[in-house]
Every structure is written in C-alpha cells, then in structure tokens.
Wavefront OBJ file of the C-alpha trace (Angstrom):
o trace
v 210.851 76.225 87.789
v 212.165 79.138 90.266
v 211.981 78.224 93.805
v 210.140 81.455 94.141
v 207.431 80.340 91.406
v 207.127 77.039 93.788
v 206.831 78.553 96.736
v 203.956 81.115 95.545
v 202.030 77.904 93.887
v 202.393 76.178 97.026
v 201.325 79.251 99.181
v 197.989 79.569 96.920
v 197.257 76.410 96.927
v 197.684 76.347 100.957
v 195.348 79.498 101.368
v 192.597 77.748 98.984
v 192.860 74.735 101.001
v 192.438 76.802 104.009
v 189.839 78.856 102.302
v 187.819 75.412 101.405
v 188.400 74.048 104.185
v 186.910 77.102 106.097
v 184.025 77.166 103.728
v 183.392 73.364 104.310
v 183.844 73.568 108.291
v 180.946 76.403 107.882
v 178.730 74.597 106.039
v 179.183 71.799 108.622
v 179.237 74.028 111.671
v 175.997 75.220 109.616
v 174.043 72.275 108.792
v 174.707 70.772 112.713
v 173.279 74.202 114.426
v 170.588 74.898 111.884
v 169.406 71.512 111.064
v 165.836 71.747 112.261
v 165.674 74.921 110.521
v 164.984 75.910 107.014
v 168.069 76.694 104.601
v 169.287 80.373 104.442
v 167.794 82.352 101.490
v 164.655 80.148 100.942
v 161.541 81.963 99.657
v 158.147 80.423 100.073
v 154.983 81.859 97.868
v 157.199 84.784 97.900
v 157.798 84.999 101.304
v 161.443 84.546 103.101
v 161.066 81.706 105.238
v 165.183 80.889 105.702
v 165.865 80.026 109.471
v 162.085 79.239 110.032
v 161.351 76.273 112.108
v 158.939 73.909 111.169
v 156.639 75.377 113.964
v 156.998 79.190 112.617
v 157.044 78.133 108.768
v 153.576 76.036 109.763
v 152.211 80.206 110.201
v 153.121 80.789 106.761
v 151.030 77.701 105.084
v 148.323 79.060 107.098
v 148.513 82.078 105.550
v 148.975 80.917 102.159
v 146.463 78.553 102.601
v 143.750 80.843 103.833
v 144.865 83.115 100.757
v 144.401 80.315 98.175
v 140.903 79.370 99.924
v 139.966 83.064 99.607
v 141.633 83.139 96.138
v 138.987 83.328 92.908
v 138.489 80.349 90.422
v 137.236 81.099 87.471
v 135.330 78.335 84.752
v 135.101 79.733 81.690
v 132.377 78.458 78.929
v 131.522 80.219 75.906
v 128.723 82.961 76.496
v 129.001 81.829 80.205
v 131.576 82.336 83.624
v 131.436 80.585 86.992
v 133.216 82.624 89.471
v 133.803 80.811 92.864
v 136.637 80.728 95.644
v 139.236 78.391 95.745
v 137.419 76.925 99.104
v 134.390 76.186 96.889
v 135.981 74.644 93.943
v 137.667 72.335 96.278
v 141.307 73.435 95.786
v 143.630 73.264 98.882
v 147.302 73.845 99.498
v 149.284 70.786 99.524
v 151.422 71.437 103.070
v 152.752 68.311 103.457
v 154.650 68.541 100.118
v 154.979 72.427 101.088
v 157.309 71.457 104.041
v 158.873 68.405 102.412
v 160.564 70.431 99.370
v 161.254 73.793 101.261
v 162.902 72.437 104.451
v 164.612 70.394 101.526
v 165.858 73.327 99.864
v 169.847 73.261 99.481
v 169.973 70.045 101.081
v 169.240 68.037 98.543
v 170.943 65.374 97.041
v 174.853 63.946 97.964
v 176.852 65.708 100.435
v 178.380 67.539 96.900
v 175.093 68.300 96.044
v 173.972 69.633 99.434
v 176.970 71.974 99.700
v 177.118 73.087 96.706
v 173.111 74.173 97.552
v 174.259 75.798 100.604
v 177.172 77.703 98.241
v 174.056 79.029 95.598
v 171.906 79.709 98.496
v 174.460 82.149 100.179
v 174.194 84.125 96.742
v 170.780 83.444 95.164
v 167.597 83.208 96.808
v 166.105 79.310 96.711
v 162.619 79.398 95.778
v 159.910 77.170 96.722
v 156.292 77.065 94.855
v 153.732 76.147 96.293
v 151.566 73.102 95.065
v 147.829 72.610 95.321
v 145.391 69.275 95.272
v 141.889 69.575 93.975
v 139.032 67.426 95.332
v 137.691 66.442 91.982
v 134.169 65.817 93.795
v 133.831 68.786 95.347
v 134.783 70.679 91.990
v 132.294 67.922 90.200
v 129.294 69.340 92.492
v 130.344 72.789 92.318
v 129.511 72.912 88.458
v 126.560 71.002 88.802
v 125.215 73.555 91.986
v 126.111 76.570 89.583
v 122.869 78.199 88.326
v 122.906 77.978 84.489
v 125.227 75.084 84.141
v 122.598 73.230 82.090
v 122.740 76.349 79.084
v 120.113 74.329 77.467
v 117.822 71.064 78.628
v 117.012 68.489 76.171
v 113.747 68.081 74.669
v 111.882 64.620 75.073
v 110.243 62.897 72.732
v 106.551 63.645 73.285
v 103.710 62.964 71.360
v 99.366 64.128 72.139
v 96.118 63.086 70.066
v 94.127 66.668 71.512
v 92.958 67.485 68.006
v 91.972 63.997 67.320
v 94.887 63.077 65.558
v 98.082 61.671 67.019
v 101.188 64.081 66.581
v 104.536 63.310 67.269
v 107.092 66.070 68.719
v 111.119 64.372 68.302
v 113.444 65.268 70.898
v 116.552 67.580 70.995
v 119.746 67.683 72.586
v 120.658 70.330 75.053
v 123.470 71.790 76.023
v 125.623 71.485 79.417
v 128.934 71.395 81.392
v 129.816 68.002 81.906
v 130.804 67.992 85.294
v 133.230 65.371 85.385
v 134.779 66.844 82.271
v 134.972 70.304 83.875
v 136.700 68.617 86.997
v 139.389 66.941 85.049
v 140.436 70.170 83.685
v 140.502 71.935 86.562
v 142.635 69.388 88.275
v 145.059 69.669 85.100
v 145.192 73.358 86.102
v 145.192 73.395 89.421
v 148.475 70.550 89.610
v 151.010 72.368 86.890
v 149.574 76.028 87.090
v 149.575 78.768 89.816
v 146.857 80.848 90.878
v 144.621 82.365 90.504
v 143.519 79.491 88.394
v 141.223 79.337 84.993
v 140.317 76.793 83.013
v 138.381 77.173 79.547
v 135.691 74.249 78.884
v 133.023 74.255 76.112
v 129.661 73.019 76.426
v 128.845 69.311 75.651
v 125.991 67.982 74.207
v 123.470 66.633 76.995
v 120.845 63.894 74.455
v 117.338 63.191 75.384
v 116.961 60.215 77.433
v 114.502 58.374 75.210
v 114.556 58.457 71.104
v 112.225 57.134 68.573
v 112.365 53.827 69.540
v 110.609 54.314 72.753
v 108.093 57.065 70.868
v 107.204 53.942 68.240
v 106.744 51.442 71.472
v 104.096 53.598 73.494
v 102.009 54.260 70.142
v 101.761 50.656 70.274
v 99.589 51.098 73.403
v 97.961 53.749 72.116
v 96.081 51.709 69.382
v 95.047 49.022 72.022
v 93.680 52.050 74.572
v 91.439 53.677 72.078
v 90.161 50.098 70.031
v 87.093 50.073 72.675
v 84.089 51.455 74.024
v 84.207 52.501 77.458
v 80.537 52.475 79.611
v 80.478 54.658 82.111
v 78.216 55.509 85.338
v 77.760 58.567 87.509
v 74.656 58.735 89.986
v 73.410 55.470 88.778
v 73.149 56.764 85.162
v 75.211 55.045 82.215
v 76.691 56.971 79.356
v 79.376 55.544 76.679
v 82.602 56.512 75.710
v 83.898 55.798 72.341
v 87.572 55.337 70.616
v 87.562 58.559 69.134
v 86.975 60.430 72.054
v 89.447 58.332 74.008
v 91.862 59.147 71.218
v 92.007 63.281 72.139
v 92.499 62.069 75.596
v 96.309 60.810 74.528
v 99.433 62.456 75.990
v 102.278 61.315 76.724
v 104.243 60.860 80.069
v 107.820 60.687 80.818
v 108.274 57.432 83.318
v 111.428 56.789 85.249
v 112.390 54.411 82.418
v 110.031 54.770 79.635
v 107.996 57.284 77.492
v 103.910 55.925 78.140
v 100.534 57.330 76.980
v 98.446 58.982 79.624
v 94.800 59.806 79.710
v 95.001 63.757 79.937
v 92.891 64.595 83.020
v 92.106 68.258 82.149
v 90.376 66.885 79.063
v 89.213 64.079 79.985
v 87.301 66.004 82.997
v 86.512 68.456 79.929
v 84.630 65.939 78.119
v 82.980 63.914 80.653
v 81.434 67.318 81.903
v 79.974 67.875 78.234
v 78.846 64.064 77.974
v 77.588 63.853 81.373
v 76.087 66.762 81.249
v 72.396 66.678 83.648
v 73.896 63.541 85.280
v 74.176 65.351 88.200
v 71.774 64.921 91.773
v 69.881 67.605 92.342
v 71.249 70.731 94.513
v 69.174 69.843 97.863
v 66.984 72.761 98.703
v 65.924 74.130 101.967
v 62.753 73.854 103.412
v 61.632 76.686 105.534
v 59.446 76.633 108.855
v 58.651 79.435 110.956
v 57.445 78.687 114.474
v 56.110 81.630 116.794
v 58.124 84.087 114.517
v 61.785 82.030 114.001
v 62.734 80.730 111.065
v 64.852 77.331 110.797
v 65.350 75.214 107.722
v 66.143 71.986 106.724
v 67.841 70.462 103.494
v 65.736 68.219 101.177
v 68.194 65.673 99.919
v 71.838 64.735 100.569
v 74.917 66.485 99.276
v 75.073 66.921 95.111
v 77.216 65.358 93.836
v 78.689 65.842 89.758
v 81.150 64.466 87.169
v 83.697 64.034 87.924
v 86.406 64.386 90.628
v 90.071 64.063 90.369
v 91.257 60.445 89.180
v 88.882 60.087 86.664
v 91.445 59.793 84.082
v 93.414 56.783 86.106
v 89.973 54.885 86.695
v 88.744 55.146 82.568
v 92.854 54.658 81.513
v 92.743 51.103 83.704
v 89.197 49.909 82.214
v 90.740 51.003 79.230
v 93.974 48.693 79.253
v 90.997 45.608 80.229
v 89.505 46.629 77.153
v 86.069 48.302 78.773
v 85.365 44.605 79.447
v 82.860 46.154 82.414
v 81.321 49.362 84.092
v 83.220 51.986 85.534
v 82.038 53.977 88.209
v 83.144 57.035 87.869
v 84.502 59.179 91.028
v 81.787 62.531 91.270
v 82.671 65.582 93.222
v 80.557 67.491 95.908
v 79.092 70.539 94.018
v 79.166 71.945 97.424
v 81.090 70.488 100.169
v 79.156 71.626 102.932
v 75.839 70.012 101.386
v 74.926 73.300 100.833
v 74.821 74.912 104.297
v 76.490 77.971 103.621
v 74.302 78.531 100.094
v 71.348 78.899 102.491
v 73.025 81.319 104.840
v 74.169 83.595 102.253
v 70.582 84.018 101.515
v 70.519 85.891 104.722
v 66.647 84.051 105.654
v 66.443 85.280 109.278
v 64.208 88.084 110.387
v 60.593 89.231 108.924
v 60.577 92.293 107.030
v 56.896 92.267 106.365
v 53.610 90.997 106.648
v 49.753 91.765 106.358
v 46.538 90.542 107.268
v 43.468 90.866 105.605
v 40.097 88.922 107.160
v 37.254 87.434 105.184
v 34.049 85.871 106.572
v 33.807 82.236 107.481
v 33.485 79.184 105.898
v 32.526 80.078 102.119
v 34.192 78.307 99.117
v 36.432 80.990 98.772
v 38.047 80.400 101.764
v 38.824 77.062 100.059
v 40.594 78.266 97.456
v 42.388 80.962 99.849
v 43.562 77.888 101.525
v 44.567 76.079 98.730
v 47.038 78.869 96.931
v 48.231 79.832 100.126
v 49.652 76.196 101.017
v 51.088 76.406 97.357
v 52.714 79.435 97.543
v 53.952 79.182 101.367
v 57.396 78.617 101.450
v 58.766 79.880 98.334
v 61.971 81.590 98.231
v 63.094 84.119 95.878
v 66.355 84.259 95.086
v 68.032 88.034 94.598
v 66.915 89.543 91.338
v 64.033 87.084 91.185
v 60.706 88.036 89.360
v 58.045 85.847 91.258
v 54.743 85.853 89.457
v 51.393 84.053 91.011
v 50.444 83.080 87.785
v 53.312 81.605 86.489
v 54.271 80.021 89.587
v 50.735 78.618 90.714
v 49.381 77.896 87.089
v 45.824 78.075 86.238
v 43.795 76.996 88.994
v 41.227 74.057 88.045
v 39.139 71.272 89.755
v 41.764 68.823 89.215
v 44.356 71.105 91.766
v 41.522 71.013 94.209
v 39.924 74.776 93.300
v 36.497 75.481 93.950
v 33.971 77.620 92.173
v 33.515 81.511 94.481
v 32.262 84.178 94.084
v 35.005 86.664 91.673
v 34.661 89.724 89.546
v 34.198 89.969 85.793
v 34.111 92.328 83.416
v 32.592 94.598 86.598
v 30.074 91.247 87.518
v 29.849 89.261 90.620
v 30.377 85.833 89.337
v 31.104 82.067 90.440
v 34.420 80.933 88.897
v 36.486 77.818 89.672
v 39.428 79.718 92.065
v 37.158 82.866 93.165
v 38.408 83.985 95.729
v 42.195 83.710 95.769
v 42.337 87.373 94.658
v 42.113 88.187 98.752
v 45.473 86.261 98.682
v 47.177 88.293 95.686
v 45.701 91.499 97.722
v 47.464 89.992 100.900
v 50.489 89.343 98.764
v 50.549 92.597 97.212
v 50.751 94.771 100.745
v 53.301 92.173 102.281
v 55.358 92.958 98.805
v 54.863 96.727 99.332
v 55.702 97.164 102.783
v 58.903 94.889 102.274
v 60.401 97.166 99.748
v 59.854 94.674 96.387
v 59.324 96.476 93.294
v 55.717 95.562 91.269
v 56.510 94.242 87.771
v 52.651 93.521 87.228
v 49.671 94.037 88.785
v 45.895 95.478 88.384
v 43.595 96.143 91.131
v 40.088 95.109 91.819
v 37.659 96.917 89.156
v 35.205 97.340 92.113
v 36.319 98.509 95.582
v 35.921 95.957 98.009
v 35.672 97.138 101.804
v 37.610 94.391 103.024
v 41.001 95.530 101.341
v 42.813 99.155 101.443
v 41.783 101.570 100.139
v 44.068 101.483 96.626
v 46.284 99.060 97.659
v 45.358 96.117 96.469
v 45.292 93.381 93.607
v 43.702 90.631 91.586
v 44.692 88.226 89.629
v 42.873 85.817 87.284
v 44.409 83.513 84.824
v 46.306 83.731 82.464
v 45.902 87.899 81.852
v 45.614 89.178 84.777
v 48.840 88.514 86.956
v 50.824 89.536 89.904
v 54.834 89.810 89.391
v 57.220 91.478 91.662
v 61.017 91.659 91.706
v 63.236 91.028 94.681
v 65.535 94.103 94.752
v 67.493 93.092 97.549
v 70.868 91.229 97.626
v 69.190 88.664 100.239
v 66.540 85.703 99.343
v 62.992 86.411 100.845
v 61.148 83.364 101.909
v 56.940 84.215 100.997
v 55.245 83.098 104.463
v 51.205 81.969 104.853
v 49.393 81.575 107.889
v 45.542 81.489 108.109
v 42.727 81.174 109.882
v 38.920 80.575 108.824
v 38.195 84.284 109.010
v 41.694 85.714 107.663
v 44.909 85.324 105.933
v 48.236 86.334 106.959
v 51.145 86.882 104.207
v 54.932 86.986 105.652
v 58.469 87.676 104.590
v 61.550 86.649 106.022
v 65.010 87.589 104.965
v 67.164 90.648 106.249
v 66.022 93.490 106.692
v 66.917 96.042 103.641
v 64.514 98.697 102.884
v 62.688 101.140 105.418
v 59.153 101.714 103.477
v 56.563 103.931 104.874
v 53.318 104.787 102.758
v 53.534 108.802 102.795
v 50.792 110.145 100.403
v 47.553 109.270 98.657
v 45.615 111.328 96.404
v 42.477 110.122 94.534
v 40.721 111.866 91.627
v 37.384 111.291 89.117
v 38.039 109.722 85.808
v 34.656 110.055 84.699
v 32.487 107.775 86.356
v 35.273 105.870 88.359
v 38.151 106.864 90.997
v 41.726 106.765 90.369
v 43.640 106.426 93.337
v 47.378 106.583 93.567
v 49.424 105.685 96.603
v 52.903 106.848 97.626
v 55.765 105.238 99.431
v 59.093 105.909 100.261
v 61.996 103.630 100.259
v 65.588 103.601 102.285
v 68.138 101.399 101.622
v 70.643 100.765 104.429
v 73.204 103.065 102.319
v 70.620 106.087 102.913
v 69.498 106.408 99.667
v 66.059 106.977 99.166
v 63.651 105.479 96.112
v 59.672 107.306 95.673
v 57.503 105.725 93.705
v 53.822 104.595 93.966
v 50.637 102.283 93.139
v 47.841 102.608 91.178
v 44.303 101.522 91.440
v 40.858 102.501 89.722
v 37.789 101.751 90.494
v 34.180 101.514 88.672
v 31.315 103.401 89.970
v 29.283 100.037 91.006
v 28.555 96.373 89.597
v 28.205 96.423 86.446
v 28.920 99.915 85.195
v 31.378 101.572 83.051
v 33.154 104.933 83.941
v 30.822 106.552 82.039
v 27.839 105.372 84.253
v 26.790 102.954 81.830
v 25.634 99.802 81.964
v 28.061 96.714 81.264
v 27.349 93.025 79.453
v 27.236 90.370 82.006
v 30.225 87.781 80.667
l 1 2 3 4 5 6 7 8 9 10 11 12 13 14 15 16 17 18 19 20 21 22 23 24 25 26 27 28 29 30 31 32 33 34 35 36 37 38 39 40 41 42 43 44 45 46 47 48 49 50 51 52 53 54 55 56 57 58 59 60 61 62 63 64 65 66 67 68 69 70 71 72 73 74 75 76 77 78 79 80 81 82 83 84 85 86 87 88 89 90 91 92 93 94 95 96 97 98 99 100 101 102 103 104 105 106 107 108 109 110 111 112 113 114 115 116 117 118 119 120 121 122 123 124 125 126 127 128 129 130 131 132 133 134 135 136 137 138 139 140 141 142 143 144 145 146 147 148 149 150 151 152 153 154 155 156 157 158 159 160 161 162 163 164 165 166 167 168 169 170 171 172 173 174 175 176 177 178 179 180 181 182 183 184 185 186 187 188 189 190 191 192 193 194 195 196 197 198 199 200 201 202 203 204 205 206 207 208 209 210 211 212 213 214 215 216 217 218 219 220 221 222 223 224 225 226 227 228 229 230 231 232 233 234 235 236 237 238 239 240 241 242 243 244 245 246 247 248 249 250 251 252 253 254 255 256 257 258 259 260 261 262 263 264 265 266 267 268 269 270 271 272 273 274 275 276 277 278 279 280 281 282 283 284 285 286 287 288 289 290 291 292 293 294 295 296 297 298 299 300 301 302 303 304 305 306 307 308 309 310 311 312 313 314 315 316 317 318 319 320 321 322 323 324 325 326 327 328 329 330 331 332 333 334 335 336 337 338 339 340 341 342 343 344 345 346 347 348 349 350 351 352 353 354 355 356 357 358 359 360 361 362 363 364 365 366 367 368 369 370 371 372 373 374 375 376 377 378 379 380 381 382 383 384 385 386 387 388 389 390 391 392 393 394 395 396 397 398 399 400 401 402 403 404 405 406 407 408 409 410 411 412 413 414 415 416 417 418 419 420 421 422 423 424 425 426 427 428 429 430 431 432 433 434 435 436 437 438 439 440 441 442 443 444 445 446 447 448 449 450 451 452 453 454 455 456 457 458 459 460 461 462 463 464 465 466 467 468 469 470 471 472 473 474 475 476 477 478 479 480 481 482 483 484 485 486 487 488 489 490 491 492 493 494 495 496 497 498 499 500 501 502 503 504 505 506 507 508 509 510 511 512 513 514 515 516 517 518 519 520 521 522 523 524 525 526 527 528 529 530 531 532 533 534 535 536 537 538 539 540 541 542 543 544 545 546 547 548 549 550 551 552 553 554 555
C-alpha cells in the first residue's frame, strides 16, 4: 500500500473520529443543558412540544385534556345511538403516562440507544400519542342514565280471574344494553384506539324476573282464597260473599321477591257496591225553623256513611287467608264529608220570597183540620225541579190521622166531610205559590165563591181527584212555611229570591149561569226575562145550581 493511500485512510479516519467525537460531545453538551427539558423534535397530540419544560408541557395536557373532555363518544346499538362527551362517558387523559413517555422520548434505553434517539430526532420528528383511562363506573351509569337504553322491558308473568275464570299471561324477555357489557367495550376502545372514540354493542336479552314456577306457586293460593264464604257487615247489616265472586276479584301482584294474588280493589269496591246495595244510613236531612222571620236548620242524623272506602280489598283478602272463620267489618265512606252542610247551603234556604194570609172564624172543626195539614205540610222542602202535590204528599185525610168532619163543598152542596175545611189551606198555599213565582201543574178552584178568599185566586182540593201540584222552577230549594192562629192561617216560603211576580190583569166573563174569571201575572227572572201567564177559576151561580140555573142532586 502507497504511503499516500495510508496517509488519506488515516486522515479520514481522523476527521470521522473528530466528526464523532464532535457529534458525541453535542449530544453530551446537549443532554447536560437540556436535561429538564423535553427532547428536540418531539410532537405531542400533534403539537411540538421539544424544549418544553415540564411546567410549560403541563399547558399542553391541559389543553388536550379539556379537548378530549369536550370530545364526542359515540355508543352505537342497532336502531339506536348514544351521543355523549368524553367528560360524561368517563374518559380522561392519562398525564402521568403523557409526561413519562414524552419527556422519555430519545432518551430511552442504553447510552447507544439514547444517542442514537437524539441522532433520529435531529432528522425525524419523535411522536408521542396520547393515552386515555376510562372510569368503567362512570361509563356503566352513563348507559344506564341514557333515555331508551332499556329498547324493550320484559313482560312478567301475570295472571287475573275478572271474567270468572283464571287466565294466565307468560312473560317475555326484553331487550337492553347491558351496562357492564357496554363499559367493557368502551374501555377496550378507549385503551388501544384514538379519538374520537366508538364502540358498536348489540342489545342483550333482559328475562323476566319470575317464570312459571312462581305463576304455578301463587295459583296455589288462589284455590285456598276463593274455597270460602266470606260474611260481611256495613252499618250493622250482614251480607255474604261467596267463592265465585271472590274468584273475579284475583289479580296478580309483582312483590319484591315473588309473584302473589291480590284482591283487585276497583272490583272488589265494584261488587260490594252492587251487593251492598241500600246498606247505606240514611242522608241526614235538615230540619227547618223560622223564628221572627230567620231561618236556621239543623241536621237529623249523623254523617252517611256507604260501602265501602279504600282498603276494603286488604280487610276481605286477610279474612280470606283465615278462611272467613269470622265477621268482617267492612271500612264505609262518608257520602258527604261535611255531614252534609254544604248540600243544605246549596239549596240557597235563606230569605222569604212569599207568603199569604187568609182568616177564618174561630174555633169550628175546620179549624181543626186547618191545623192538622198545616203541621203536616210545614217544613217541607222542595228540591229544584220538584212537583209537590197536597194530595200525594198528605194522603187522604181520615179519622185515624186525626181529621175531623167540616163543613166542604160537593157537587155545588154545603156538606160535612171528614177533612172539610183544609181547602182554606190549599187556597193559602195556592197564593203563597203564585206570588213566589212556582208554576201550577194542577189545580181547580172553589165551585162556589167564597168571600173569604180572592177573588179567582184560589183552590180546593179533595181526595184523591181533586189535587193541588206545583213545580219549583227555580234552581234553589223552597222550604213551604205554616204559621196560624185560631182566626187565620199564614203560608210562607223561604229560599232565594228568583222571580219578581206582580198580578197585572183580571178579566171575568158569563159562561151561562156561572163566572169565569182569569187572572194575570207577570214573571222576571233575575236574567230579565219575563214569563205571562195566568189562573183560572169559575164559579156557579149559588148552592146547588148548575150554570144553566138549574138545580143540582145533593151527593
């Protein structure tokens, strides 16, 4: 070999050593003045971070961080998406590994290793990737928060005996994410992939939580329920209650750990209503009393009280499991729970709309029997809409109610009947009724004029064809008031005030013999509106003539 040859080989291999050495001193000089500093060339999430310190590199996890937290998730079943952010699904940035791996970056490894890392990085860019964690229980209660996670519920067992007959409906499986299931695979995701992250899941099947087992075992029961006779009470009244209407009570219930018949309470209310039907107290009713013109009202009876309140069902299902061995006493509801109070007040009782006197002469029978339908009749109330009617209220008036025989017209003859006299009360009535507005369903007025009454506005009555009716066409109750004296009879009625009536006409004509009179009145209503109608009355030329003048049998 040339000297020349030698000389060059020994002058390359001198610069390379130089060279290397050079390159080697750098990376020294490099890795002593930037050691708390990260490697030249590194990229983080995309971003350069070479030369960061751990201090300035900490403002790039925050940002990644608050990216990835921000960043959409997306759980994808079939026919169905949950959407959330990364915050909600419980995925976070891993920083601890973030700054382990990219402040490790080059550096890695033997002192070859490291410099041969600081050699690549001078040409090629290092980059880091970022790794995330997932809180499995976070992501766990995030499916199970999602509206329609549950695509479709299972079906219990259930079974009813409502037609009499006991029919059993089997249970189905439903559909759902399985939570924990979902979670897995979203950690899978979340600790190999990169976001935004997606995992695809399919629905699992979600089984009732009891099967025909338990059906079979509470139809068991059922058979020892319904094999009795159940005797029941309600206002000290017994009825009994037999297996096959038990039986149509069955449903069943869904316990905590167990499928178990149930008395039904709708229909067991249902039928206790039809069985107890009229078992029921009676609806206390008011009694009126008016004192020097004020009307106050008391009433008769306590609260009513019916079959049946809530709980009836619980009470007959326990006697039921005892095998009816003894009464049961069934709970009963208020039919009104103020007693009844605010019944009355509707009624609107308060004022007097009406009344009329009429006198008569001392101390005859008649007066007797005056008395006697006026203390029946006093107090009455009719209800809105009512139709009262003296006979069908009073009845026929005899010895045995305390009547009298008076003097009372017939067939156009004075003569003595048992309850003469009690047409001065219908006449009494019958202008109390007018001048309160009431519409006349039936009456018929004396056949002779009688001084004592108006002129052709009046009435008798006589059992059982000759009657006084009226309606109440007011939307209040009227309460029929009588006060008397020896020598006269007063007829009042309370309620509030609904018609103005004035009499406004009367004309009077010959019909043969006799005199037709008709009376007029008008009628306003608190709306304005006015109603005109009027009475009739006719009268016979004297005792015991016809309107032809001529004479008449005596009955």
């Amino acid at each position: 070999m040339s000297r020349w040859l030698v000389r060059t080989l020994l002058g390359v291999v001198i610069v390379v050593a130089v060279l290397l050495l050079g390159t080697v001193t750098a990376w020294g000089v490099d890795r002593v003045v930037h050691f708390d500093q990260v490697n030249r060339n590194v990229t983080f999430a995309g971003i350069p971070v070479g030369g960061m310190t751990e201090a300035e590199f900490a403002n790039v996890l925050d940002r990644v961080a608050l990216e990835s937290a921000e960043g959409l998730v997306v759980v994808a079943a079939p026919g169905f998406d949950i959407v959330v952010t990364g915050a909600e699904a419980g995925i976070s940035l891993d920083r601890e590994a973030a700054i382990s791996r990219v402040f490790a970056a080059g550096r890695d490894g033997d002192v070859v290793d490291s410099f041969t890392g600081w050699l690549d990085g001078m040409r090629d860019p290092l980059t880091v990737a970022p790794s995330f964690r997932l809180d499995v229980g976070v992501a766990a209660e995030m499916i199970r928060s999602a509206p329609g996670w549950v695509k479709q519920p299972p079906t219990e067992p259930s079974f009813t005996a409502a037609t009499g007959t006991v029919v059993v409906t089997p249970g189905r499986q439903g559909l759902y994410l399985d939570a924990d299931q979902v979670a897995e695979a979203l950690a899978a995701e979340v600790a190999f992939g990169e976001p935004p992250f997606r995992v695809d899941v399919d629905w699992s099947p979600m089984p009732p939580r009891f099967d025909d087992s338990d059906v079979a075992e509470a139809l068991s029961v059922v058979e020892d329920l319904t094999d009795t006779q159940l005797a029941v009470r309600i206002n000290g009244r017994t009825a009994y209650v037999g297996s096959t209407t038990m039986l149509r009570w069955i449903d069943s219930e869904l316990g905590s750990d167990d499928i178990v018949p149930v008395f039904n309470e709708d229909r067991v209310l249902e039928s206790l209503e039809r069985l107890l039907d009229g078992y029921a107290t009676p609806v206390p009713q008011p009694t009126y009393l008016v004192e020097d013109g004020t009307v106050s009202y008391g009433l008769d009876g306590p609260p009513a009280r019916t079959c049946c309140d809530l709980g009836a069902a619980d009470v007959l299902y326990r006697e039921a499991q005892r095998g009816g061995s003894s009464f049961v006493f069934l709970p009963t509801r208020l039919l009104e729970e103020d007693g009844g109070e605010s019944r009355v007040e509707t009624l609107g009782i308060n004022e007097l709309v009406s009344e009329f006197t009429t006198n008569h002469a001392c101390c005859e029978n008649r007066v007797v029997n005056i008395h006697m339908i006026s203390d029946i009749v006093s107090g009455y109330v009719m209800q809105p809409g009512e139709r009262f009617s003296v006979n069908g209220y009073v009845g026929e008036r005899t010895r045995e109610k305390g009547f009298v025989p008076a003097g009372s017209i017939q067939q156009g003859h004075l003569k003595d009947d048992v309850g003469g006299g009690v047409s001065q009360f219908a006449t009494t009535l019958f202008n109390a009724a007018f001048f309160a507005g009431l519409d006349f369903d039936d009456y018929q007025s004396h056949t002779i004029y009688l001084s004592r009454y108006p002129f052709g506005r009046e009435a008798t009555i006589n059992y059982p064809d000759v009657d006084l009716a009226f309606v109440n066409n007011t939307p209040y109750g009227i309460l029929i008031w009588v006060e008397y004296t020896d020598t006269s009879i007063t007829v009042q009625m309370y309620s509030t005030k609904y018609w103005d009536v004035e009499q406004t006409d009367q004309r009077t004509w010959r019909s043969g013999a006799c005199r037709s009179v008709e009376t007029f009145r008008s009628r306003t209503n608190p709306d304005g509106f006015t109603v005109e109608d009027s009475v009739r009355a006719r009268y016979r030329p004297g005792e015991g003539l016809d309107c032809a003048g001529r004479p008449t049998p005596r009955p």
